[in-house]
Backbone as a printed PyTorch tensor [residue, N CA C, xyz], in Angstrom:
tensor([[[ 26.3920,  -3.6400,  14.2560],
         [ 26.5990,  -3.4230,  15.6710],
         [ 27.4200,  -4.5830,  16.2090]],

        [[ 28.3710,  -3.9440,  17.2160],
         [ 28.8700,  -5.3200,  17.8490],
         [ 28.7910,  -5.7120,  18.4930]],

        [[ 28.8710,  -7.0580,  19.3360],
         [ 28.5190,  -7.7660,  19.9810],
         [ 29.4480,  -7.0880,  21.5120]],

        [[ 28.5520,  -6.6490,  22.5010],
         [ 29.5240,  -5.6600,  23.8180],
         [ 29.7990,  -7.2690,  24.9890]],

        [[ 31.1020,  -7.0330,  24.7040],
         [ 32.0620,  -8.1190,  25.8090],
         [ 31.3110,  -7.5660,  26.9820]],

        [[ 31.0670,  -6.6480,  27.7130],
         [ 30.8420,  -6.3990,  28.9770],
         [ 29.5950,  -6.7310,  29.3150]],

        [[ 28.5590,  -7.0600,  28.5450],
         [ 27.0650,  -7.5370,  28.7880],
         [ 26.4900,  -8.6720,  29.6040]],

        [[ 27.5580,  -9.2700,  29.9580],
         [ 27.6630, -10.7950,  31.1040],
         [ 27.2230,  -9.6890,  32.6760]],

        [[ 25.9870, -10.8150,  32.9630],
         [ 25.5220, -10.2600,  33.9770],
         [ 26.2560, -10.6340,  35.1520]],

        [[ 26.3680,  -9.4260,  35.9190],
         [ 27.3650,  -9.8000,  37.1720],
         [ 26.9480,  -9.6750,  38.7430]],

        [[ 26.6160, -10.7700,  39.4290],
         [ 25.9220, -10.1810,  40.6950],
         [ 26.5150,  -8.8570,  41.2570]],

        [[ 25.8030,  -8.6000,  42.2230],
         [ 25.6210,  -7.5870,  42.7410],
         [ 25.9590,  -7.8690,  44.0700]],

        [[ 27.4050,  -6.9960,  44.8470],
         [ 27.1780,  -7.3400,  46.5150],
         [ 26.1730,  -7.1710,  47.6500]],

        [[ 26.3120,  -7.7090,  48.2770],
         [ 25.1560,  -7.8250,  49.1330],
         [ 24.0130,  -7.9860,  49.2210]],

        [[ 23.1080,  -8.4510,  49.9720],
         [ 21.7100,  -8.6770,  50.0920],
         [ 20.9120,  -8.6120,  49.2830]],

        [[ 20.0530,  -9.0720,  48.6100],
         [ 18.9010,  -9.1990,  47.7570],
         [ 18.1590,  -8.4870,  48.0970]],

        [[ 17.5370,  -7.4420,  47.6810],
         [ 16.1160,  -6.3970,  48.1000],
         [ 15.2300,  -7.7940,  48.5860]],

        [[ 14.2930,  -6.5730,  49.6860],
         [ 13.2210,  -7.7870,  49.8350],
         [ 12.4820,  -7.5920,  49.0330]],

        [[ 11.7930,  -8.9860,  48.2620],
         [ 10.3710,  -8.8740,  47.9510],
         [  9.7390, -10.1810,  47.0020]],

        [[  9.0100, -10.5300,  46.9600],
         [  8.2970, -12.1760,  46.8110],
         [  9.1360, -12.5250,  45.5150]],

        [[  9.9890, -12.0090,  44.9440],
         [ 10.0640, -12.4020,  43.5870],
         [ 11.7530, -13.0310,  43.6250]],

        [[ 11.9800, -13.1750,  44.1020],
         [ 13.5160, -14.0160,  44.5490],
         [ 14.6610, -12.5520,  44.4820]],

        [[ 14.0840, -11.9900,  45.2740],
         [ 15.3470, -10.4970,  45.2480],
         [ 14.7180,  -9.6700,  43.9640]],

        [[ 14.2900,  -9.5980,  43.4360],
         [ 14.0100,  -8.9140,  42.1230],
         [ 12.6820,  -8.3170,  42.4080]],

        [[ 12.5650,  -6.4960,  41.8970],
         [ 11.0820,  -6.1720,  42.0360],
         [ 11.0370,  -5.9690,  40.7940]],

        [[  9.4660,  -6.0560,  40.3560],
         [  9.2490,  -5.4450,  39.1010],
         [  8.0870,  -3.9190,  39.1860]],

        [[  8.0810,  -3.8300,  38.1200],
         [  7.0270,  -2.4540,  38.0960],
         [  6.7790,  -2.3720,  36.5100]],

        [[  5.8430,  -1.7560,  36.5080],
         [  5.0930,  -1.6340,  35.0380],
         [  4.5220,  -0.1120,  35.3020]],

        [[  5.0430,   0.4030,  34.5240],
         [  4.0520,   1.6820,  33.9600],
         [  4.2050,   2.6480,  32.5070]],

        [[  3.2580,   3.4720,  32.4420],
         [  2.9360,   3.8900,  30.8220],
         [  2.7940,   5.7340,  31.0950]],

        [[  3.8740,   6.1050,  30.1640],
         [  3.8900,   7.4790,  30.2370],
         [  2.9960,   7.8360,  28.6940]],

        [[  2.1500,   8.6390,  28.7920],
         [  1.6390,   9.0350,  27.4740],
         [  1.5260,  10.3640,  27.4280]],

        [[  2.4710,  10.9470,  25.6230],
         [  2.5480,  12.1640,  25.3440],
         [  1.7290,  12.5010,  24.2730]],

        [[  1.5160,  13.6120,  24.1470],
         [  0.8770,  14.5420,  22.5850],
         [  1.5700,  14.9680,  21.9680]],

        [[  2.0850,  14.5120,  20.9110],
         [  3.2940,  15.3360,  19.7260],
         [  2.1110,  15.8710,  18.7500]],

        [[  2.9190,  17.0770,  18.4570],
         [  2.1640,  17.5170,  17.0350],
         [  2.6140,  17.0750,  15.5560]],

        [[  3.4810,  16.3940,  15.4930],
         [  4.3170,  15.5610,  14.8390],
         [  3.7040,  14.1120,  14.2360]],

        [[  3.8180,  14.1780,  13.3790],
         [  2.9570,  12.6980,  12.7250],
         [  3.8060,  11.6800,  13.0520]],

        [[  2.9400,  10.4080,  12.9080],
         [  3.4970,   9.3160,  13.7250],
         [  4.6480,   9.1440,  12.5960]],

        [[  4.8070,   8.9650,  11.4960],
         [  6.2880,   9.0050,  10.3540],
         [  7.3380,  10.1200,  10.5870]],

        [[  7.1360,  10.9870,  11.3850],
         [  8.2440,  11.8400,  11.9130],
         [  8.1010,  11.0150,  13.1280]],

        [[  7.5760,  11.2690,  14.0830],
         [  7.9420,  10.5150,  15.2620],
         [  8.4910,   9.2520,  15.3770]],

        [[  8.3480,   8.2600,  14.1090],
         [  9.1610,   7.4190,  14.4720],
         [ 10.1650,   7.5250,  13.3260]],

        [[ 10.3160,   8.2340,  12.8050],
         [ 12.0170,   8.6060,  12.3120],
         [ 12.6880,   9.2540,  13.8300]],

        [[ 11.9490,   9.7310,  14.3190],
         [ 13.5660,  10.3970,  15.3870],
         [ 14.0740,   8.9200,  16.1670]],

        [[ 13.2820,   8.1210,  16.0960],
         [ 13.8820,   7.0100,  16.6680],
         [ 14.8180,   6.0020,  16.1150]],

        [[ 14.0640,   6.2170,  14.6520],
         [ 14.9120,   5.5890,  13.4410],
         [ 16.6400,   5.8000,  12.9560]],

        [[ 16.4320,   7.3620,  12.7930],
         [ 17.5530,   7.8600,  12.2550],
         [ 18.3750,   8.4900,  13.6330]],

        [[ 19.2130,   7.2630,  13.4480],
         [ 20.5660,   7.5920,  14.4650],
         [ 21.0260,   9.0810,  14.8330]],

        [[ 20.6870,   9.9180,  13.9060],
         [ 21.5120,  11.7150,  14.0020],
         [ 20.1650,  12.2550,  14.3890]],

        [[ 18.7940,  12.0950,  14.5420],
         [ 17.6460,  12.7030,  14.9280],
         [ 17.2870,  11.9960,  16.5580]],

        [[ 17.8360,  10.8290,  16.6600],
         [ 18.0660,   9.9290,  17.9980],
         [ 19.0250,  11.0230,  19.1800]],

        [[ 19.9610,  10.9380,  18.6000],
         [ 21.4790,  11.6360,  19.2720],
         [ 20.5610,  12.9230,  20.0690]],

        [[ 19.7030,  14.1200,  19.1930],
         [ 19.2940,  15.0080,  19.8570],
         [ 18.1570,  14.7000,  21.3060]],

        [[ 17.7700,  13.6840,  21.2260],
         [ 16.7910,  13.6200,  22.2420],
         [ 16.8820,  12.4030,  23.3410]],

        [[ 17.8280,  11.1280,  22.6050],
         [ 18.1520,   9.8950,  23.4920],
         [ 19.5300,   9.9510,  23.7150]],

        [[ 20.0020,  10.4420,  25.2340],
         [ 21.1050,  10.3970,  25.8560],
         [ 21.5440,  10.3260,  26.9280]],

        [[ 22.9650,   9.3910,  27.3080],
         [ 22.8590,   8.8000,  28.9450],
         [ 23.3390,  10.2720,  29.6620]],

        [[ 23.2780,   9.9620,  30.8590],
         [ 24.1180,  11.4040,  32.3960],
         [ 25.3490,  11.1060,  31.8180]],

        [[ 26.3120,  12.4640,  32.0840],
         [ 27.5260,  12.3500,  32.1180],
         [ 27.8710,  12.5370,  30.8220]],

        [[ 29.3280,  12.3350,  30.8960],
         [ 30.3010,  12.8060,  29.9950],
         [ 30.8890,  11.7730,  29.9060]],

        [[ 31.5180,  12.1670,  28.2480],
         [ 32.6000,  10.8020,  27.7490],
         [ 31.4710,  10.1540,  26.4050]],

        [[ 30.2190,  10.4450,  26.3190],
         [ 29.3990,   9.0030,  25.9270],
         [ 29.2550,   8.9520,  24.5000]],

        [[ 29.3090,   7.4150,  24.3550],
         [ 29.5210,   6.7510,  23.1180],
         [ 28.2880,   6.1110,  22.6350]],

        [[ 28.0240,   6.0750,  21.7370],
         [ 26.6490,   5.2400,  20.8340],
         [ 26.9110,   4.7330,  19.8650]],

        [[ 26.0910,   3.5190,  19.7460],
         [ 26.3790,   2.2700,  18.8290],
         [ 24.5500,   2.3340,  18.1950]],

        [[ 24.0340,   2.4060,  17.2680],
         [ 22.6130,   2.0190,  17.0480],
         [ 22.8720,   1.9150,  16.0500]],

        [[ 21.8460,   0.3900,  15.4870],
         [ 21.1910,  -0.5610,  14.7920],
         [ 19.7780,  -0.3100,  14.1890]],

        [[ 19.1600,   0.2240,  13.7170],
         [ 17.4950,   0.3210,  13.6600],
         [ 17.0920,  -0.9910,  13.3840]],

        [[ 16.9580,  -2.1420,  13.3960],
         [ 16.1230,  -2.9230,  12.7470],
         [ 16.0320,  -3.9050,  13.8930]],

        [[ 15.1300,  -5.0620,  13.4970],
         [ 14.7090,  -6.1250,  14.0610],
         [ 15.8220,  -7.0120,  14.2720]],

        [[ 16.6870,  -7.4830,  15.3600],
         [ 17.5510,  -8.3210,  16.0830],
         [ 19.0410,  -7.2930,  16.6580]],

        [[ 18.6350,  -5.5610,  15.7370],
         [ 19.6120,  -4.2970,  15.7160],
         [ 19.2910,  -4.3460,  17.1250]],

        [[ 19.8990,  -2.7970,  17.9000],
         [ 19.7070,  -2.5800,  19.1460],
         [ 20.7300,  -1.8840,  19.3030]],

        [[ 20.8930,  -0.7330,  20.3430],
         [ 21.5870,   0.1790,  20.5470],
         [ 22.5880,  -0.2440,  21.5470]],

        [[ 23.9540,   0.2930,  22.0920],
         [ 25.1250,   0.2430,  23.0180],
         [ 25.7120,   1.5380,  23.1510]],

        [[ 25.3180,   1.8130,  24.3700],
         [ 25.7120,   3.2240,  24.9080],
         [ 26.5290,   3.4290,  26.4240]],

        [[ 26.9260,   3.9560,  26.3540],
         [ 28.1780,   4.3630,  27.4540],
         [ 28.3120,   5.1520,  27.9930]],

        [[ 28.5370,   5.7910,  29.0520],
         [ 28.7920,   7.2410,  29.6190],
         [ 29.8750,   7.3770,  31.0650]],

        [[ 30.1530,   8.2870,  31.5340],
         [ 30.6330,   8.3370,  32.7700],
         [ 30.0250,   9.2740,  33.5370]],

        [[ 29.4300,   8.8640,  34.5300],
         [ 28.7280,  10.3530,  35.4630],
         [ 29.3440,  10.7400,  36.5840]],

        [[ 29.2320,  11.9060,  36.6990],
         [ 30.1440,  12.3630,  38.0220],
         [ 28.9830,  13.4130,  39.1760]],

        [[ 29.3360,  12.9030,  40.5100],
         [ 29.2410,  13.9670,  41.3480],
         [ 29.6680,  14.4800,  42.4010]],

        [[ 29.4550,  15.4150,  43.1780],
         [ 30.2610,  16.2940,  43.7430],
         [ 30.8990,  15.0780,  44.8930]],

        [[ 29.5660,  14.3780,  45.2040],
         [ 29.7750,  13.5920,  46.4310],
         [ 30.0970,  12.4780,  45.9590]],

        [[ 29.8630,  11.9340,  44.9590],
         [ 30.1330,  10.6620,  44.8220],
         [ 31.3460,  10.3910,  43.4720]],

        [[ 32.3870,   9.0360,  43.8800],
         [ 33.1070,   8.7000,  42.9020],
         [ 32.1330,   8.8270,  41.3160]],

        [[ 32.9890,   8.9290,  40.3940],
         [ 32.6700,   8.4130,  39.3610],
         [ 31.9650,   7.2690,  38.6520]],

        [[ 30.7790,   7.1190,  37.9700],
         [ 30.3910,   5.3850,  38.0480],
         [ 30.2860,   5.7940,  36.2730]],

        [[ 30.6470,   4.2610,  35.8300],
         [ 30.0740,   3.9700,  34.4130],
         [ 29.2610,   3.3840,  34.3550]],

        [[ 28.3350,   3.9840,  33.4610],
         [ 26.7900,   3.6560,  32.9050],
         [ 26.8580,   2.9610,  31.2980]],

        [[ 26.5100,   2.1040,  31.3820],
         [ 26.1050,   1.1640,  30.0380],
         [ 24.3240,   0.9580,  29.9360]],

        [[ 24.4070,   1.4020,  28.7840],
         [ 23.0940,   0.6300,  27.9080],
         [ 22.9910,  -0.3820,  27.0350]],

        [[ 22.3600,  -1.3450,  27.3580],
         [ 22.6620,  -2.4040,  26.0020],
         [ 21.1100,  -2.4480,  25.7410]],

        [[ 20.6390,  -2.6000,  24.1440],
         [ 19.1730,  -2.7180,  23.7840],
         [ 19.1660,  -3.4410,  22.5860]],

        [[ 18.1620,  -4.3290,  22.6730],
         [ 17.9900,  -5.0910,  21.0690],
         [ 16.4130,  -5.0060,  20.7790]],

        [[ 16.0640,  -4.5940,  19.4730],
         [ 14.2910,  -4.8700,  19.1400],
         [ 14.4380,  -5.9060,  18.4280]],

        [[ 12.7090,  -6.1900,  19.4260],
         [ 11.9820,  -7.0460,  19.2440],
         [ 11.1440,  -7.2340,  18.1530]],

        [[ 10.4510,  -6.0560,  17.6240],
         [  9.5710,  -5.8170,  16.7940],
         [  9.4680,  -4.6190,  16.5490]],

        [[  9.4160,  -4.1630,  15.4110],
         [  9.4720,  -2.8260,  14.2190],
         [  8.5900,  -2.5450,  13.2860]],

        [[  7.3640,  -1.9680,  13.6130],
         [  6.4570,  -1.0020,  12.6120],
         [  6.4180,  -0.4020,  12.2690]],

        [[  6.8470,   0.4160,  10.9800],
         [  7.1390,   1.5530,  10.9450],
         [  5.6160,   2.3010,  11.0580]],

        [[  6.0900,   3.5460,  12.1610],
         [  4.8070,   4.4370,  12.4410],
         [  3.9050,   4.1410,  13.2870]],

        [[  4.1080,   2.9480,  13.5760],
         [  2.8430,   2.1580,  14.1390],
         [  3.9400,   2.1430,  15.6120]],

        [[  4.7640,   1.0320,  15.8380],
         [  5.0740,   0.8510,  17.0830],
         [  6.2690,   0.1610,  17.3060]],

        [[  7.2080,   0.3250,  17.9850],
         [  8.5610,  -0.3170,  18.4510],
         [  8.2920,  -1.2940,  19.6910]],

        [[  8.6620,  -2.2930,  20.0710],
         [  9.2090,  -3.0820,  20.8930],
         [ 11.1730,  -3.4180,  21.2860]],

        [[ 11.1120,  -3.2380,  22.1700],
         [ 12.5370,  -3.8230,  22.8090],
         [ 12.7650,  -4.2530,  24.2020]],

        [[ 14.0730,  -4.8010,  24.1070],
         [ 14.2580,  -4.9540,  25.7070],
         [ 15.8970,  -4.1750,  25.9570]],

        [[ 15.7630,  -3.5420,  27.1890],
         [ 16.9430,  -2.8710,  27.2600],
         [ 17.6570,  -3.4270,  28.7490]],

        [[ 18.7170,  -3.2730,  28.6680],
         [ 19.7640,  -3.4400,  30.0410],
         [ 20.0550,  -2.1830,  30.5950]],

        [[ 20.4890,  -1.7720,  32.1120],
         [ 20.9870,  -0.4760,  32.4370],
         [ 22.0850,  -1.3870,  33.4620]],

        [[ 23.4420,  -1.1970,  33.6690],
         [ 24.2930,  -1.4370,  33.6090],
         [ 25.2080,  -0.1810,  34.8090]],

        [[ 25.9400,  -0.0780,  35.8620],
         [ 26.1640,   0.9460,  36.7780],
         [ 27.5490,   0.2730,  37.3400]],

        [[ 28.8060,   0.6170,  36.5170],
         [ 29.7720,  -0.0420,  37.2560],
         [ 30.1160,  -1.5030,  37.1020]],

        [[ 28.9730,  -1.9590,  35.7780],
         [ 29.1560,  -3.5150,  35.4140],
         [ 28.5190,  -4.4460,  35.9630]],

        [[ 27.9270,  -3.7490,  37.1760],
         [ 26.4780,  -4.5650,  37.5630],
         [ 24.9840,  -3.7860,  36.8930]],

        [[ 24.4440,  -5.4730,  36.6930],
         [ 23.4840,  -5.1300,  35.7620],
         [ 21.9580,  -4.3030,  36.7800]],

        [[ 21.5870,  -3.2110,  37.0290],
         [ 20.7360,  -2.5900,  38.2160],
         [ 19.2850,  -2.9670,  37.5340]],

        [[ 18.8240,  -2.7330,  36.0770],
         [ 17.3270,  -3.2290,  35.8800],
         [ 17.5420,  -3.5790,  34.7210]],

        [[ 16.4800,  -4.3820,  33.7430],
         [ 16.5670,  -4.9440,  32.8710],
         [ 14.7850,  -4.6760,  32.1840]],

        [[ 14.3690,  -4.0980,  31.3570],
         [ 13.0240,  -3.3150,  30.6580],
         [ 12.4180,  -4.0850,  29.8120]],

        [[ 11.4960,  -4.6950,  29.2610],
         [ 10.6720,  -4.9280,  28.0680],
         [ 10.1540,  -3.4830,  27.6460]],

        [[ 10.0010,  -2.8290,  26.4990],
         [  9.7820,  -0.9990,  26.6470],
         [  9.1850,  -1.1630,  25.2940]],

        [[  7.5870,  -0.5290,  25.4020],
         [  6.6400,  -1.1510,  23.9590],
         [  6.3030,   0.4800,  23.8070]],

        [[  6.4220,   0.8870,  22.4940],
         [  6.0010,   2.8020,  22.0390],
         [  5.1770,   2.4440,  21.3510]],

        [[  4.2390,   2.5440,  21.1640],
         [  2.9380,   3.0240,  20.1710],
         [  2.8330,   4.4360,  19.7870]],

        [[  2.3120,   4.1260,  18.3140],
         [  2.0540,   6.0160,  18.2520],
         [  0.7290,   5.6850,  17.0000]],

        [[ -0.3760,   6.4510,  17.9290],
         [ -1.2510,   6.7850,  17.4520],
         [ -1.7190,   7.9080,  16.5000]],

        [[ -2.1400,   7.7930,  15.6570],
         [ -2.5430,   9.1780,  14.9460],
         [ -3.5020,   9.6870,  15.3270]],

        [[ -3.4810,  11.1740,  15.3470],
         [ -4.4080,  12.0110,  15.9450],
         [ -4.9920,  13.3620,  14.9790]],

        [[ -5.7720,  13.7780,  15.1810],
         [ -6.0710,  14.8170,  14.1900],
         [ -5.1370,  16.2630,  13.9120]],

        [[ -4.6220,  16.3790,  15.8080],
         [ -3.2770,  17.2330,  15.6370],
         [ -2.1860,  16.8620,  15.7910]],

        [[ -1.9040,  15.6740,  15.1960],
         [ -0.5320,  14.8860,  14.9960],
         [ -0.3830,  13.2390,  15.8600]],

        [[  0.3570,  12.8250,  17.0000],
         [  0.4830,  11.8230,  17.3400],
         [  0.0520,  11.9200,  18.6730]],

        [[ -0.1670,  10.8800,  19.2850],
         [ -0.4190,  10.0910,  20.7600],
         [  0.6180,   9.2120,  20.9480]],

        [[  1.8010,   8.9190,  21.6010],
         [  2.8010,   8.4130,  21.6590],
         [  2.5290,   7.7870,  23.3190]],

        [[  2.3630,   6.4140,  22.9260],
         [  2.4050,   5.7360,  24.3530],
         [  3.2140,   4.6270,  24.7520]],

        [[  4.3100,   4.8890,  25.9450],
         [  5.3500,   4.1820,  26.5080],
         [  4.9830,   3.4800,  27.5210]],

        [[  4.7980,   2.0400,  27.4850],
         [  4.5730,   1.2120,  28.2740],
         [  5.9430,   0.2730,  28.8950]],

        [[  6.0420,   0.0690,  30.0050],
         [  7.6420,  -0.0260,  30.1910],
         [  7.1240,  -1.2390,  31.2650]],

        [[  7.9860,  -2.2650,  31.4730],
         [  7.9030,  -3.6440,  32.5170],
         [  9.1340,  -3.5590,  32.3220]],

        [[  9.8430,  -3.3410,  34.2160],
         [ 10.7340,  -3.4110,  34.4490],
         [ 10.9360,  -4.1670,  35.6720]],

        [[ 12.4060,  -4.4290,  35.6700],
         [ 13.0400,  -5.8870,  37.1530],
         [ 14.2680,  -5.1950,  37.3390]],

        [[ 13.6420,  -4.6720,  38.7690],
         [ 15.1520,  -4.1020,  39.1950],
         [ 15.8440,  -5.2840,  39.9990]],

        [[ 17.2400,  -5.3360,  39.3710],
         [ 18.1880,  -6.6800,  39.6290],
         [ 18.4340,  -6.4180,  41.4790]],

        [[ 19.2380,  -4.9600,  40.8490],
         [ 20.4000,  -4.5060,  42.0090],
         [ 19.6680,  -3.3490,  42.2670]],

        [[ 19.2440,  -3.0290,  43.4700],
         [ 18.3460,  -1.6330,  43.6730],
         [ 20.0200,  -0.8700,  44.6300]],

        [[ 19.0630,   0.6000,  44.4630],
         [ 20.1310,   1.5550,  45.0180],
         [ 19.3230,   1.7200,  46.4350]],

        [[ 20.7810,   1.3330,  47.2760],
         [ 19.9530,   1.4370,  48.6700],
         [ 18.9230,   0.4790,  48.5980]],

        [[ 18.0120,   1.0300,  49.7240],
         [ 16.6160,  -0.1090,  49.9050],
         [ 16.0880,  -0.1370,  48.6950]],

        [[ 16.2700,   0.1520,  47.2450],
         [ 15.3550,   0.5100,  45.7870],
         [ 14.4380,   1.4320,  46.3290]],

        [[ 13.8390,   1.8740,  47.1660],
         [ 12.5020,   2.7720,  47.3350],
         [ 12.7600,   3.7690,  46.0130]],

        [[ 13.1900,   4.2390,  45.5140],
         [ 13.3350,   5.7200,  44.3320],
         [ 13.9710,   4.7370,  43.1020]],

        [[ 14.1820,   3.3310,  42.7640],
         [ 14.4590,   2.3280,  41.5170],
         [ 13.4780,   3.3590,  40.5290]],

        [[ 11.9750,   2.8020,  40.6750],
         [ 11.0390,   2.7890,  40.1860],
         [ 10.8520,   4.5160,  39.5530]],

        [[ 10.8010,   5.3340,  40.7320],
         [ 10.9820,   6.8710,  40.6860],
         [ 11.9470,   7.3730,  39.3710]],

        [[ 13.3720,   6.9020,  39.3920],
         [ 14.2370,   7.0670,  38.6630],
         [ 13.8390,   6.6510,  37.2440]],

        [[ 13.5480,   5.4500,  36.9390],
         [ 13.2760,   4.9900,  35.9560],
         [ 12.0910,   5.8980,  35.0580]],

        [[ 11.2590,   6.1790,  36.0100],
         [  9.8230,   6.5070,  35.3880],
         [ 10.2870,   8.3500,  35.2840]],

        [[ 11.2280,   9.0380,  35.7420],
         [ 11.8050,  10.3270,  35.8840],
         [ 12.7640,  10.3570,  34.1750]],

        [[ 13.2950,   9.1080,  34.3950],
         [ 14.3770,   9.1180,  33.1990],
         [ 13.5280,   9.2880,  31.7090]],

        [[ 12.8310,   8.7120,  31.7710],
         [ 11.7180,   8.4710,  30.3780],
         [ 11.0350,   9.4890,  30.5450]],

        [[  9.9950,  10.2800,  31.0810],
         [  9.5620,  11.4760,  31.1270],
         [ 11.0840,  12.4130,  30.7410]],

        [[ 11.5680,  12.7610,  31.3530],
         [ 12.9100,  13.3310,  30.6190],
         [ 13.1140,  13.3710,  29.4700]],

        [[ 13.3860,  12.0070,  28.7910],
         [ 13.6880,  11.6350,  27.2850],
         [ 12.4980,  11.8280,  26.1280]],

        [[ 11.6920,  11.8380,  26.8140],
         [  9.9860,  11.9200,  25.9200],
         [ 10.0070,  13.4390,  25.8090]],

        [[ 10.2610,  14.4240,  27.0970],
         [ 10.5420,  15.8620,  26.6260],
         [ 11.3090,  16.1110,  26.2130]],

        [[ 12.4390,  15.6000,  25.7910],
         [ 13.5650,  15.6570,  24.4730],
         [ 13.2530,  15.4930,  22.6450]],

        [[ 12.5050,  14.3580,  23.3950],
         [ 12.2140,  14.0760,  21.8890],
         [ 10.5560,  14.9210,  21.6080]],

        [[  9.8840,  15.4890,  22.3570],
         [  8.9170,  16.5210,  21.5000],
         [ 10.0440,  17.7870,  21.2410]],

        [[ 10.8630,  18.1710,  22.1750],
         [ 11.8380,  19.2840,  21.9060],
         [ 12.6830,  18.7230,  20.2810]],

        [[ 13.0980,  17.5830,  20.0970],
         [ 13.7450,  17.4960,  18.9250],
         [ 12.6830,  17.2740,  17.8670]],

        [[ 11.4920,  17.1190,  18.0610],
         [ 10.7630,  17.0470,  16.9100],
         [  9.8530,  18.4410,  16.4810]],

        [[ 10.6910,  19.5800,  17.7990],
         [  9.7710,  20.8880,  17.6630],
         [  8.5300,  21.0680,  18.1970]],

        [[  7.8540,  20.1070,  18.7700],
         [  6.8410,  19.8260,  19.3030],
         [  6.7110,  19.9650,  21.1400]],

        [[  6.7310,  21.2690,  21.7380],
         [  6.3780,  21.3010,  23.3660],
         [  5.7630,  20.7390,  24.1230]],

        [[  4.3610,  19.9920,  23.1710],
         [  3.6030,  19.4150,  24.0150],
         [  4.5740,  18.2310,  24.8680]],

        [[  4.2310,  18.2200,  26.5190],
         [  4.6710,  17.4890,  27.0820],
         [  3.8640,  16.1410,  27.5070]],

        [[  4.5040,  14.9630,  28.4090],
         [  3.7820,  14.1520,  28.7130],
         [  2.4390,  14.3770,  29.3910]],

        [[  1.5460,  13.6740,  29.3270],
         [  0.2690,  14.1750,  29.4680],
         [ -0.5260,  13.4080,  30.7020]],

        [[  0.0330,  12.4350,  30.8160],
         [  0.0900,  11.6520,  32.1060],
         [  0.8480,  10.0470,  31.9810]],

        [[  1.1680,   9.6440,  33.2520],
         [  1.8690,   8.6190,  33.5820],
         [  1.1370,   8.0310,  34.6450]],

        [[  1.1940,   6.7030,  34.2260],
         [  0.3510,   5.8220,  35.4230],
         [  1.3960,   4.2780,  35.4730]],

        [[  0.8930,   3.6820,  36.7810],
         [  1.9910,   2.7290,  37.0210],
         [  1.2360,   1.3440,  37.8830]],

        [[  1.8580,   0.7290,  37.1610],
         [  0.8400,  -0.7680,  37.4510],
         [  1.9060,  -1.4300,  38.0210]],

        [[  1.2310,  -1.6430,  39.5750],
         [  2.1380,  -3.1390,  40.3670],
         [  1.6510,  -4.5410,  40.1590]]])
């Protein structure tokens, strides 16, 4: 993987969100799903880059992927999103792990990136439990939104929308419907 020139964090115009933490909010919360899928399939779709592609992907069109599986590896992803009302913005992902179990559990930290300002920055821990009808897959996420959209009120919303999203991708790519089973969120 290569090292992405554009990863230099770049303020953000205007005003600092309010809130005790020097402009920066954080949030913590944990989405947990039921796969019927054993935890060695479930964490191959994360593993293998072409079983990844079906279920982990940015908005928009144009997008490019870079993934690493291993310990200091980490993914670089790209996209362009468009809407009716609004210009065009580019979206970057940058991610490196922390720690790698196979079956057991992933650690990383990821960047989200909107136009080259850096908007939140994740510590993002997956566990996957074994279960008698396959896995318990639990996403615990601590996040710092840099640059909020607008007042940030919907940061947090978005974030915790995006991963529910991607978690029903990946039971859809592992064949598995069961969906998330609940999400809870720690301030």
């Amino acid at each position: 993987m290569t090292e992405d020139p554009d990863r230099a964090v770049q303020q953000a115009g205007g005003a600092p969100p309010e809130s005790d933490h020097g402009g920066i909010r954080h949030d913590t919360f944990t989405v947990t799903l039921r796969l019927s899928a054993s935890p060695s399939e479930v964490f191959r779709a994360f593993a293998d880059s072409g079983l990844r592609r079906r279920w982990f992907k940015l908005p928009g069109s144009g997008a490019t992927y870079e993934h690493d599986f291993h310990v200091g590896g980490g993914e670089i992803a790209s996209s362009t999103f468009a809407t009716l009302d609004m210009p065009p913005q580019q979206l970057k992902y940058w991610s490196r792990y922390l720690d790698i179990t196979p079956d057991v559990r992933i650690v990383y930290v990821y960047e989200s990136y909107v136009d080259g300002v850096l908007r939140w920055a994740s510590l993002a821990t997956v566990e996957l439990h074994a279960k008698s009808e396959g896995t318990e897959l639990s996403w615990t996420e601590q996040v710092a939104f840099v640059a909020p959209t607008g007042d940030g009120s919907d940061d947090l919303r978005h974030v915790r929308g995006g991963t529910r999203l991607r978690l029903n991708g990946l039971a859809v790519a592992l064949g598995s419907l069961d969906m998330p089973r609940k999400a809870t969120s720690h301030t």
